[in-house]
LOMI-862061 format. One line per field, with one value per residue (C-alpha): residue number from 1; residue in three letters; x, y, z. Coordinates in nm, 4 decimals. Example, Ala and Ser with C-alpha at 12.3 -4.5 7.8 and 13.67 -1.06 7.14 Angstrom:
residues 2
nr 1 2
rest ALA SER
X 1.2300 1.3670
Y -0.4500 -0.1060
Z 0.7800 0.7140
END
This chain:
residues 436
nr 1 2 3 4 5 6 7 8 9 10 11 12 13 14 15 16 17 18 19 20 21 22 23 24 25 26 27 28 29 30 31 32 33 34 35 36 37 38 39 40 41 42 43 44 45 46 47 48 49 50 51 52 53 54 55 56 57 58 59 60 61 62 63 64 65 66 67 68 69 70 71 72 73 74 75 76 77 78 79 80 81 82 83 84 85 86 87 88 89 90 91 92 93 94 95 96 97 98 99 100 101 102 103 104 105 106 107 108 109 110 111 112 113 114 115 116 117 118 119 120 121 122 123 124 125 126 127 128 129 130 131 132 133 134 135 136 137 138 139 140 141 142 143 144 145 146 147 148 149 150 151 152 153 154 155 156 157 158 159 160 161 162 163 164 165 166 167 168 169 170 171 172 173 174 175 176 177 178 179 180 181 182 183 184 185 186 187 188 189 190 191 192 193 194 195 196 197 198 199 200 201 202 203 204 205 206 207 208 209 210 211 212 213 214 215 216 217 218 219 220 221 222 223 224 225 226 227 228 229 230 231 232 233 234 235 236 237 238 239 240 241 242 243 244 245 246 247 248 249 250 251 252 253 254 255 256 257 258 259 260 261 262 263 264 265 266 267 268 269 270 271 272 273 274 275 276 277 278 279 280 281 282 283 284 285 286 287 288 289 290 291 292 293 294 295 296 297 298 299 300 301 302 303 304 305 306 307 308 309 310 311 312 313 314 315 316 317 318 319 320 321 322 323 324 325 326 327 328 329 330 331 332 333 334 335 336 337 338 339 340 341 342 343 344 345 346 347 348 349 350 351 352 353 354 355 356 357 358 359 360 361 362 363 364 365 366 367 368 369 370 371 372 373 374 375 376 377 378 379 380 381 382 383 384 385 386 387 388 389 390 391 392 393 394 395 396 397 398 399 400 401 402 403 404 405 406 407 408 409 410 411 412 413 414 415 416 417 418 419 420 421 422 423 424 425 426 427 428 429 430 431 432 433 434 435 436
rest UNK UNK UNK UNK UNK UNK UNK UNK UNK UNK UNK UNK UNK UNK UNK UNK UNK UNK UNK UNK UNK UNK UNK UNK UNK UNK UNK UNK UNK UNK UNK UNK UNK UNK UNK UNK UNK UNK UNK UNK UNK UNK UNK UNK UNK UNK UNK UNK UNK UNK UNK UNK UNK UNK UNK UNK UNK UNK UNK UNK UNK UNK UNK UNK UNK UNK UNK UNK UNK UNK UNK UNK UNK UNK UNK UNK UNK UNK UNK UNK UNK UNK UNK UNK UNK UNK UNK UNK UNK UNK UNK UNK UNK UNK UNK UNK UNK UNK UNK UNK UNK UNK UNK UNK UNK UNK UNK UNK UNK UNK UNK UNK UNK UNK UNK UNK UNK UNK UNK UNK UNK UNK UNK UNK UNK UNK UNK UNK UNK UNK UNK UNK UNK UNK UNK UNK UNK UNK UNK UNK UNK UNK UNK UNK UNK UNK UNK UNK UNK UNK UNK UNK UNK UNK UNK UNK UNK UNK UNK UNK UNK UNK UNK UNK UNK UNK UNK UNK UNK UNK UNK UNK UNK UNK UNK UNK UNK UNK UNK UNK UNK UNK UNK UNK UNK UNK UNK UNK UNK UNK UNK UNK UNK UNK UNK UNK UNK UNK UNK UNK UNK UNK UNK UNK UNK UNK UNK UNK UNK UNK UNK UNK UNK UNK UNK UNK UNK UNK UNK UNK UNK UNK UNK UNK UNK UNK UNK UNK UNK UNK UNK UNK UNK UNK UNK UNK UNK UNK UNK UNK UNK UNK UNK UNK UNK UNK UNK UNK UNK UNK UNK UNK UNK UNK UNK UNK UNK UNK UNK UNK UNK UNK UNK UNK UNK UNK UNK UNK UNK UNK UNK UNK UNK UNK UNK UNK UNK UNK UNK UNK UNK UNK UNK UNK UNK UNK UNK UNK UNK UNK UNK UNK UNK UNK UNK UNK UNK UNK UNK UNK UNK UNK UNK UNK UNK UNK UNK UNK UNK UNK UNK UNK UNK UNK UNK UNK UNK UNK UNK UNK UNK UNK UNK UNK UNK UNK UNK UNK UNK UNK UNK UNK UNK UNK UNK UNK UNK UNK UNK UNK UNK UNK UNK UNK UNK UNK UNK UNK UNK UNK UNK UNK UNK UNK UNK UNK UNK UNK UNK UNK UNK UNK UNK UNK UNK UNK UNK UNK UNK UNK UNK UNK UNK UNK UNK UNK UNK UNK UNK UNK UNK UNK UNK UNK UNK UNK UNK UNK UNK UNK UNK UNK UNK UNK UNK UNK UNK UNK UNK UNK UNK UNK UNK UNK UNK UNK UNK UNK UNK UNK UNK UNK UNK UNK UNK UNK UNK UNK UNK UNK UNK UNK UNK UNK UNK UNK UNK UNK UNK UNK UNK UNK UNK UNK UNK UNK
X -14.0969 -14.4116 -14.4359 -14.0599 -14.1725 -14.5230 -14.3390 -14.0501 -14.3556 -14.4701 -14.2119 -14.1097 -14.4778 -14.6306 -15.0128 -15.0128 -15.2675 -15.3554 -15.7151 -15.7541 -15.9744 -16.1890 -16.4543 -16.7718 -17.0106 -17.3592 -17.6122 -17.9455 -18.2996 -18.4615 -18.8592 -19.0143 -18.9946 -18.6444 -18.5386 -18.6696 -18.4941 -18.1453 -18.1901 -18.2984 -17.9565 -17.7500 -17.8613 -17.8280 -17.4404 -17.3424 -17.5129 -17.3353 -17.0064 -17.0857 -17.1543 -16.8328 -16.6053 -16.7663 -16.7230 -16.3598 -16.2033 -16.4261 -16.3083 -15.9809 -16.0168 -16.1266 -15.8822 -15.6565 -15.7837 -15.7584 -16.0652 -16.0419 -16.3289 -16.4004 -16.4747 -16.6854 -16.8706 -16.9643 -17.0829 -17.3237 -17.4260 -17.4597 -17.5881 -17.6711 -17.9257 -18.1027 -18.1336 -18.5227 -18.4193 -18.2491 -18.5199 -18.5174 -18.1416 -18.2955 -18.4477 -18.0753 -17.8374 -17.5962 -17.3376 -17.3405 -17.4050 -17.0524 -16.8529 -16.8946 -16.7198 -16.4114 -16.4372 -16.4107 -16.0873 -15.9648 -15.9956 -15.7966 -15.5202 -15.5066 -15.4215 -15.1243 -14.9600 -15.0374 -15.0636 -15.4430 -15.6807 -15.7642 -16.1526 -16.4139 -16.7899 -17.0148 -17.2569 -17.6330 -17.5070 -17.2028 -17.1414 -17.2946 -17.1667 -17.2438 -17.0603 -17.2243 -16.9730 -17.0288 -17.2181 -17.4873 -17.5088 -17.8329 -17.6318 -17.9307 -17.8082 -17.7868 -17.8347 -18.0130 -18.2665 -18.0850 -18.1491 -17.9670 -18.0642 -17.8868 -18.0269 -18.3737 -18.5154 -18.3373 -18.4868 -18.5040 -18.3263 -18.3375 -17.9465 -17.7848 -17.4600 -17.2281 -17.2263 -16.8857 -16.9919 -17.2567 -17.0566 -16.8423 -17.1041 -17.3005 -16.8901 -16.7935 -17.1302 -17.0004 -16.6428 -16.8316 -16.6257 -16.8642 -17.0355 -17.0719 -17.3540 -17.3380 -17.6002 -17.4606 -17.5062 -17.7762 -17.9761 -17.8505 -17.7831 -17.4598 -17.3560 -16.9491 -16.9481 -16.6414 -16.5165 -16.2334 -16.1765 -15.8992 -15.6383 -15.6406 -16.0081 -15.8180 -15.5625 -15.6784 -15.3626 -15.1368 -14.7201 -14.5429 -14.1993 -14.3117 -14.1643 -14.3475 -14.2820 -14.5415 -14.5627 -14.8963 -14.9907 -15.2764 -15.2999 -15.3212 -15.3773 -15.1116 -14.8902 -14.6418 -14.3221 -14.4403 -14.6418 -15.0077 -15.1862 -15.4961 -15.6596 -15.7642 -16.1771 -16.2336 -16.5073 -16.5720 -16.5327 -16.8326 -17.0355 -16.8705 -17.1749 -17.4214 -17.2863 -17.2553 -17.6459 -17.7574 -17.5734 -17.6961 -18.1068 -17.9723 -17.8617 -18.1757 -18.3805 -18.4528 -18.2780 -18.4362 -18.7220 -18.8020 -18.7346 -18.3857 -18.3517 -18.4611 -18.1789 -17.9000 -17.9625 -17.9916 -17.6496 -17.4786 -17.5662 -17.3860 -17.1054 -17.1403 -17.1525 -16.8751 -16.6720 -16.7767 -16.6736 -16.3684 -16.2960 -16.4515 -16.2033 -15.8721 -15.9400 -16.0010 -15.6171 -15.4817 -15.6221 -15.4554 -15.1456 -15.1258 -15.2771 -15.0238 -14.6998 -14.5040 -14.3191 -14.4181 -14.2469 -14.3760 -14.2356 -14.2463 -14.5094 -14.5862 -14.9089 -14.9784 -14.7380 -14.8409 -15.1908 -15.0395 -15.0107 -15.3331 -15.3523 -15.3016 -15.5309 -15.8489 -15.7116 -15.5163 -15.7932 -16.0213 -15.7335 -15.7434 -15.3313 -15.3246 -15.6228 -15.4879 -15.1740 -15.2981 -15.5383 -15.2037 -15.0294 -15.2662 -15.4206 -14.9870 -14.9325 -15.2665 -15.1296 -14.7404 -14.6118 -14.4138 -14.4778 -14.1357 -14.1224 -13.8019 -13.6761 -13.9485 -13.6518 -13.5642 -13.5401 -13.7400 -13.9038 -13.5868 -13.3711 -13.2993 -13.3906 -13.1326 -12.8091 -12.8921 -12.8145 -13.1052 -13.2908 -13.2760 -13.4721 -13.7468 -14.0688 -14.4494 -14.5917 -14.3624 -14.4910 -14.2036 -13.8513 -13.5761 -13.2470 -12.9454 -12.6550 -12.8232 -13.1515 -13.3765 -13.7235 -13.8919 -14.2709 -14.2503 -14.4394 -14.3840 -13.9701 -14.0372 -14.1824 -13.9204 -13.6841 -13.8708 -13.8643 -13.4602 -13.4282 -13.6402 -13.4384 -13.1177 -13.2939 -13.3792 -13.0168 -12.8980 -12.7251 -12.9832 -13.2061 -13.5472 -13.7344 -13.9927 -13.9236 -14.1734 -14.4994 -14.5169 -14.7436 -15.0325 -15.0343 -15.2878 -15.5411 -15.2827 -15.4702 -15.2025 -15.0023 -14.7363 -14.6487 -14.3299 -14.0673 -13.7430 -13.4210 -13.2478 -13.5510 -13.6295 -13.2692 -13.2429 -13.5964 -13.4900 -13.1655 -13.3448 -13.5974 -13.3688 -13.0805 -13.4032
Y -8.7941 -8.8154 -8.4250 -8.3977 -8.7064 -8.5115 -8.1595 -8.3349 -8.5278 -8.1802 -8.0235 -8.3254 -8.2865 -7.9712 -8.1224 -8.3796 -8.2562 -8.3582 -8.3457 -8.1251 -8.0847 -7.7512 -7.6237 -7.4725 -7.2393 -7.1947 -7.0104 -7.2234 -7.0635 -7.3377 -7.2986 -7.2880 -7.6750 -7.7223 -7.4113 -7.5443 -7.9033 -7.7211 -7.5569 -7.8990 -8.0280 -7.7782 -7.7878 -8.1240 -8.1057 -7.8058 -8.0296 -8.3615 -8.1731 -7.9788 -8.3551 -8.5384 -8.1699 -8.2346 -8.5891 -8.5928 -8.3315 -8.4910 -8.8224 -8.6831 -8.4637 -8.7426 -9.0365 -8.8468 -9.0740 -8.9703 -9.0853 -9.1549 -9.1772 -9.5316 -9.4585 -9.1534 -9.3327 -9.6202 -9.3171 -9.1916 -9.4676 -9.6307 -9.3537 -9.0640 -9.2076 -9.4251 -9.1437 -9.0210 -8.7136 -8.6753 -8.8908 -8.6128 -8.7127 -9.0313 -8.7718 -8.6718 -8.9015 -9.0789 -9.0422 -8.6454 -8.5920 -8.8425 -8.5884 -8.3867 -8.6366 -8.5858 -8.2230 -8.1872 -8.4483 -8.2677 -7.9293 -8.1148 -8.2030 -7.8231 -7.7624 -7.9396 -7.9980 -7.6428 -7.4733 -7.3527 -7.2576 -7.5097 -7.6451 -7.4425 -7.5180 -7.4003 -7.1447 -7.0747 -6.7433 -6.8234 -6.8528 -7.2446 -7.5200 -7.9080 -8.1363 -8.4195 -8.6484 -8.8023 -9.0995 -8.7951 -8.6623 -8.7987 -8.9398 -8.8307 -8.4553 -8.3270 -7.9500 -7.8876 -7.6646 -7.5126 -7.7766 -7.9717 -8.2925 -8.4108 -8.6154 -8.7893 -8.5259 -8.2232 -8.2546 -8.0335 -7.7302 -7.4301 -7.2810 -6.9797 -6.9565 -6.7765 -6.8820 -7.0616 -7.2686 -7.3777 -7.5269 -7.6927 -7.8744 -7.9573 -8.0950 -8.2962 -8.4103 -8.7414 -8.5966 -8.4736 -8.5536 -8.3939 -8.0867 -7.8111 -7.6601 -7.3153 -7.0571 -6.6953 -6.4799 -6.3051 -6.6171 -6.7103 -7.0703 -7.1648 -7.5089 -7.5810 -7.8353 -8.0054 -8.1211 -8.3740 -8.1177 -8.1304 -7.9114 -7.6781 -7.5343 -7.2676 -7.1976 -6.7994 -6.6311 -6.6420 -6.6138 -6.3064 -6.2727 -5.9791 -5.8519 -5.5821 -5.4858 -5.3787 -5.1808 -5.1688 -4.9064 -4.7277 -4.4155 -4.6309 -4.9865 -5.1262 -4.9279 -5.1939 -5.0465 -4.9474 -4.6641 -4.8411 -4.7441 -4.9445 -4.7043 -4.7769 -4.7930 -4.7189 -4.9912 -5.0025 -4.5793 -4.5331 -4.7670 -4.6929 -4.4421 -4.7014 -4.9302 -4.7106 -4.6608 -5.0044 -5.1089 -4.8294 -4.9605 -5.3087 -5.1888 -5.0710 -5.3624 -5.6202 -5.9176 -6.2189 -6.0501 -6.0910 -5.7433 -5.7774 -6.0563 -5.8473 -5.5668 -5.7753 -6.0012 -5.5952 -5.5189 -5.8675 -5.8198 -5.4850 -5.6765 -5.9264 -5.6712 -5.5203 -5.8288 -5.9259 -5.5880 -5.5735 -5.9659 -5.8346 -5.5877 -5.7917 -6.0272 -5.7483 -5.6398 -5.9893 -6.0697 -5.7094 -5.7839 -6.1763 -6.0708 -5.8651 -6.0091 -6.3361 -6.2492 -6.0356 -5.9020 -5.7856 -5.7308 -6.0422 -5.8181 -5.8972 -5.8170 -5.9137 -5.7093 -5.3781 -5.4276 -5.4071 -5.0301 -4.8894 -4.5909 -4.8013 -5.1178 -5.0473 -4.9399 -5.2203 -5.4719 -5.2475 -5.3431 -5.7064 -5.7454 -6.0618 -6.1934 -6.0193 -6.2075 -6.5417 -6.4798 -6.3662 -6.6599 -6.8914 -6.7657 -6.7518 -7.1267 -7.2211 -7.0520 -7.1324 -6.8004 -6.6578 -6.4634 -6.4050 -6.2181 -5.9835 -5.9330 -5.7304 -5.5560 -5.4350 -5.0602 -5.0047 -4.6328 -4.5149 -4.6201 -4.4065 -4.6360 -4.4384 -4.3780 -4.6219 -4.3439 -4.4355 -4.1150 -4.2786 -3.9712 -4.0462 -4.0322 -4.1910 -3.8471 -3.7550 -3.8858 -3.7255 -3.6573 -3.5684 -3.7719 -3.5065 -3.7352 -3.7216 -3.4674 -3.7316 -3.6526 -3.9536 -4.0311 -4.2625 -4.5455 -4.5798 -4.5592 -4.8689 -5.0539 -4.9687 -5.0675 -5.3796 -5.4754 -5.4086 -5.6549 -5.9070 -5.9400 -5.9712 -6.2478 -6.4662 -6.4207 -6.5876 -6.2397 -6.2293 -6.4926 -6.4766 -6.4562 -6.7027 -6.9642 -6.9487 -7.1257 -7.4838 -7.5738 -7.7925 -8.1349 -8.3895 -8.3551 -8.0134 -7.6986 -7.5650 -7.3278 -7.3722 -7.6277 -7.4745 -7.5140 -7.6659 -7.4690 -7.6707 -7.6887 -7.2852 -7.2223 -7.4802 -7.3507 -6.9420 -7.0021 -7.1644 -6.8990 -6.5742 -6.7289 -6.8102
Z 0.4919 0.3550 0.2988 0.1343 -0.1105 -0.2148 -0.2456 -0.4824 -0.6740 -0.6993 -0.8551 -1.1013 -1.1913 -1.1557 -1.3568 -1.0406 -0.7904 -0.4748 -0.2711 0.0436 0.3085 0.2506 0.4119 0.2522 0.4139 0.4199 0.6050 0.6882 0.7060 0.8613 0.9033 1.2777 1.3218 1.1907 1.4075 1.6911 1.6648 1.5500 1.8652 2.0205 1.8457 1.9950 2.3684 2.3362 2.2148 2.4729 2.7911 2.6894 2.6387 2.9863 3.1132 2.9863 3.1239 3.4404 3.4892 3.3469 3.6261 3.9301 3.8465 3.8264 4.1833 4.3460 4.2731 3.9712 3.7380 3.3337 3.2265 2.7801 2.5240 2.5897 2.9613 2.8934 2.5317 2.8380 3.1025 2.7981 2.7203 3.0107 3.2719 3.0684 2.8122 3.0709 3.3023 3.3161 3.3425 3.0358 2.8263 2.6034 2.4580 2.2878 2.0413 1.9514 1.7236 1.9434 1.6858 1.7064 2.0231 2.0905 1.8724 2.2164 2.3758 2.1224 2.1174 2.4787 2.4807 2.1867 2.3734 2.6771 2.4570 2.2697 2.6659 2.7453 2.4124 2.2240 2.5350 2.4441 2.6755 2.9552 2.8714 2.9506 3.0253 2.7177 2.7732 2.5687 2.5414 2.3637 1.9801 2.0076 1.7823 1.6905 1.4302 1.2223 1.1109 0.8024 0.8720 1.0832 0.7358 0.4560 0.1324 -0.0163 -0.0972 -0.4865 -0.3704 -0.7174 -0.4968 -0.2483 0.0388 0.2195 0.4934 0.7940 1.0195 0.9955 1.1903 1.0277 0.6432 0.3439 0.5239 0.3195 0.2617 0.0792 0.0058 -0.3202 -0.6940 -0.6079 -0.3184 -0.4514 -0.7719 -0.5234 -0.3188 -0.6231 -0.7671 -0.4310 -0.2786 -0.2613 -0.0679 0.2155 0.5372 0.7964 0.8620 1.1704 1.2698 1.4862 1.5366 1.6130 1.8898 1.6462 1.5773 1.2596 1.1571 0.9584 0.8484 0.7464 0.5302 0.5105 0.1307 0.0220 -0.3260 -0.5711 -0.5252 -0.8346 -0.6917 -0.5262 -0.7784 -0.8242 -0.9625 -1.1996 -1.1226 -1.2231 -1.0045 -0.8924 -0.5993 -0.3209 0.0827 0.2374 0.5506 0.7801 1.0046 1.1627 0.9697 0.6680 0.6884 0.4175 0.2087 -0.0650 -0.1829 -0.5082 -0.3503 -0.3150 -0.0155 0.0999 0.3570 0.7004 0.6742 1.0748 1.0405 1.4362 1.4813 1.1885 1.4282 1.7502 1.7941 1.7095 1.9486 2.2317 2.2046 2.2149 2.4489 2.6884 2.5984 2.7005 3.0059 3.0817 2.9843 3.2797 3.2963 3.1318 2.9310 2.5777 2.5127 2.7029 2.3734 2.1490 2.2220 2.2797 1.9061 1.7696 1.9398 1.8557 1.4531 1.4394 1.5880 1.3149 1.0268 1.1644 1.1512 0.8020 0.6755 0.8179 0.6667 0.3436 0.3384 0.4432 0.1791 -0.0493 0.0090 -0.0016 -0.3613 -0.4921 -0.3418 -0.4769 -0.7428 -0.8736 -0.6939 -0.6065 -0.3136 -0.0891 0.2048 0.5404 0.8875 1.1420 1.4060 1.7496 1.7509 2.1336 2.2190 2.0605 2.1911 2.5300 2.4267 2.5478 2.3173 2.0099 2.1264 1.9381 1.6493 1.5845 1.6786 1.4332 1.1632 1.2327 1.2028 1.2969 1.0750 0.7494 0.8195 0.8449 0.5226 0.3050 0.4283 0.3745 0.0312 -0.0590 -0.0071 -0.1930 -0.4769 -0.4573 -0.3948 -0.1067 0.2134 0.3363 0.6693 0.7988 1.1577 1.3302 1.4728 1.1181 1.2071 0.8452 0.9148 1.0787 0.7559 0.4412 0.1638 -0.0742 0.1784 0.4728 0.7025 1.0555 1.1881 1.5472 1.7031 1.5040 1.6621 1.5814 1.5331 1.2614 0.9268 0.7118 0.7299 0.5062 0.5413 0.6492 0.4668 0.1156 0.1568 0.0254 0.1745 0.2936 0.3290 0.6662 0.6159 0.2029 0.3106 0.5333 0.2783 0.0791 0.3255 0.4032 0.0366 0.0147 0.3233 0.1898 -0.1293 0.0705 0.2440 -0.1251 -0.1858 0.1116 0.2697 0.5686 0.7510 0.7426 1.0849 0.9300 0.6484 0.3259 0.2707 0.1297 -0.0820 0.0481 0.1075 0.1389 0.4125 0.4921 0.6025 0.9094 0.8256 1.0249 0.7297 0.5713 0.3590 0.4622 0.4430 0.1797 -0.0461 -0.0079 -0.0716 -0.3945 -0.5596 -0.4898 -0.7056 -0.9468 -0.9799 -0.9130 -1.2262 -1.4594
END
């Protein structure tokens, strides 16, 4: 109820805005002390959530007892900081080194109600993480200098981060909810800072009505409707080469030597540059396309299903299908527009955009084809988004049924975004919008 009441508010007043829950990151370069106790700070975090994992599924073996965070708050307390063997936890802050306790229970219940992963023991290797809540975090912090304190131990760390961020942190220093800490596979340190900020920060485009269907594929990465085509980079086959070469000197370097490090921190920030360009570039492609249109149209893909194809695998996980999905929708419902998605059964490439006649035979290796009914010659992937475009307007008119309903606009506190419209209030704002 509360959602309908704030998206009616919304529309009775469109200048009332509301204050969300944003992160802000940062990357840390912390001297040789401060390294040393982040490190300190995250060995600390991985071995009490390691602890608490361990504790929860004996107890359970044993007598199938559900142990909750009171019971396991009164084992850390109560066993693990008085243990001489762990002396070295005093050193830590009790109150972050508990947000293990809620991350592992938290990971438990991502298991049987989402149907996540079940809970797995952390690993030094692994990308390592540690949240601060906000009472872990110095009230001290103006940013004026680029520094930022946590704890009493962890003072005056040295942080980059862009123009924009650092307006915002300067803006909401007083809205800070909590913060996460994670250090990369590479060594670098990063710090999430988490921002109560008022809703009309991320309010980037203006509305035009514009309406586009895009079409992704491999040979290109996104081709709209109106005959745009946003190529596929090949991000990992430029460094596929690179790759393959350190990761045959790692194989050859013996197992637990500093040199060993060395070669696998080279190896891991390729990987990360890869990533970054590749999320450079998706964003990149969802600012043109919001940019320049309201509603856009795309097909409803299974993505886990086409990477079962084992020819097509690596070039779809180059792409990043999934990620430039979730980006589009969620940049789209920051900024009231509309990602409306059609039947991924749509037969869009087969279809002649001009006659509807469908080219059944048609096959992936042929790009172009030339409909027999009314000779128009068709460039494959620009005729599905075409096609894709034509379906998507019968679906704002009511004529077809979307396979996914459209974005709402976000609530308080509301960053999922499985958050979406209801049918009578998508059907009610699309007449009003397609008569004006």
């Amino acid at each position: 109820m509360l959602t309908i009441y704030l998206y009616i508010e919304r529309v009775i007043n469109p200048f009332v805005w509301f204050m969300m829950l944003r992160a802000v990151k940062i990357r840390l370069y912390p001297n040789k002390t401060q390294e040393q106790t982040l490190n300190k700070v995250l060995g600390s975090y991985r071995f009490v959530y390691n602890q608490m994992l361990a504790l929860k599924q004996n107890t359970y073996n044993e007598n199938k007892t559900n142990l909750g965070l009171t019971d396991l708050s009164k084992y850390f307390h109560g066993t693990l900081l008085k243990d001489e063997n762990y002396v070295w936890l005093k050193e830590q802050n009790t109150k972050v080194m508990k947000q293990a306790i809620r991350q592992m229970l938290s990971a438990y219940d991502g298991f049987f109600k989402l149907g996540k992963g079940f809970p797995k023991f952390k690993s030094k290797h692994d990308n390592n993480s540690a949240l601060f809540p906000c009472e872990a975090i110095s009230k001290s912090n103006t940013f004026e200098t680029k520094h930022i304190s946590l704890t009493k131990s962890l003072k005056n760390i040295k942080f980059r981060c862009s123009n924009l961020y650092f307006e915002r942190l300067q803006r909401y220093k007083d809205n800070i909810k909590s913060a996460t800490l994670s250090k990369t596979k590479s060594g670098n340190f990063f710090l999430s800072v988490l921002l109560s900020m008022n809703e009309k920060e991320f309010k980037q485009f203006r509305h035009t009505d514009n309406r586009v269907g895009i079409d992704l594929g491999i040979k290109d990465f996104v081709i709209t409707s109106d005959g745009e085509v946003f190529e596929n980079k090949h991000f990992f086959k430029r460094s596929e080469d690179k790759i393959k070469q350190l990761q045959r000197q790692l194989s050859k370097k013996t197992k637990g030597s500093n040199n060993r490090n060395k070669a696998r921190r080279k190896l891991a920030k390729v990987f990360e540059h890869l990533s970054n360009q590749r999320l450079d570039y998706i964003h990149f492609i969802a600012n043109s396309l919001l940019k320049t249109y309201d509603y856009v149209f795309m097909e409803n893909l299974n993505v886990q299903g086409m990477l079962k194809n084992h020819k097509l695998a690596k070039a779809i996980q180059d792409l990043g299908f999934y990620t430039f999905k979730n980006t589009l929708k969620n940049k789209a419902m920051l900024n009231d527009k509309f990602i409306i998605e059609v039947d991924r059964w749509f037969a869009s490439s087969k279809t002649c955009h001009e006659c509807g006649y469908v080219y059944k035979n048609l096959s992936l290796g042929e790009r172009e084809w030339t409909c027999p009914m009314c000779g128009e010659h068709h460039d494959r992937d620009l005729n599905a988004a075409i096609n894709i475009l034509i379906e998507g307007n019968k679906i704002l008119v009511g004529s077809r049924t979307a396979e996914l309903t459209l974005v709402e606009n976000p609530t308080v506190d509301d960053r999922c975004e499985n958050n979406l419209k209801s049918s009578g209030s998508l059907k009610q704002e699309m007449e009003t919008k397609l008569n004006s």
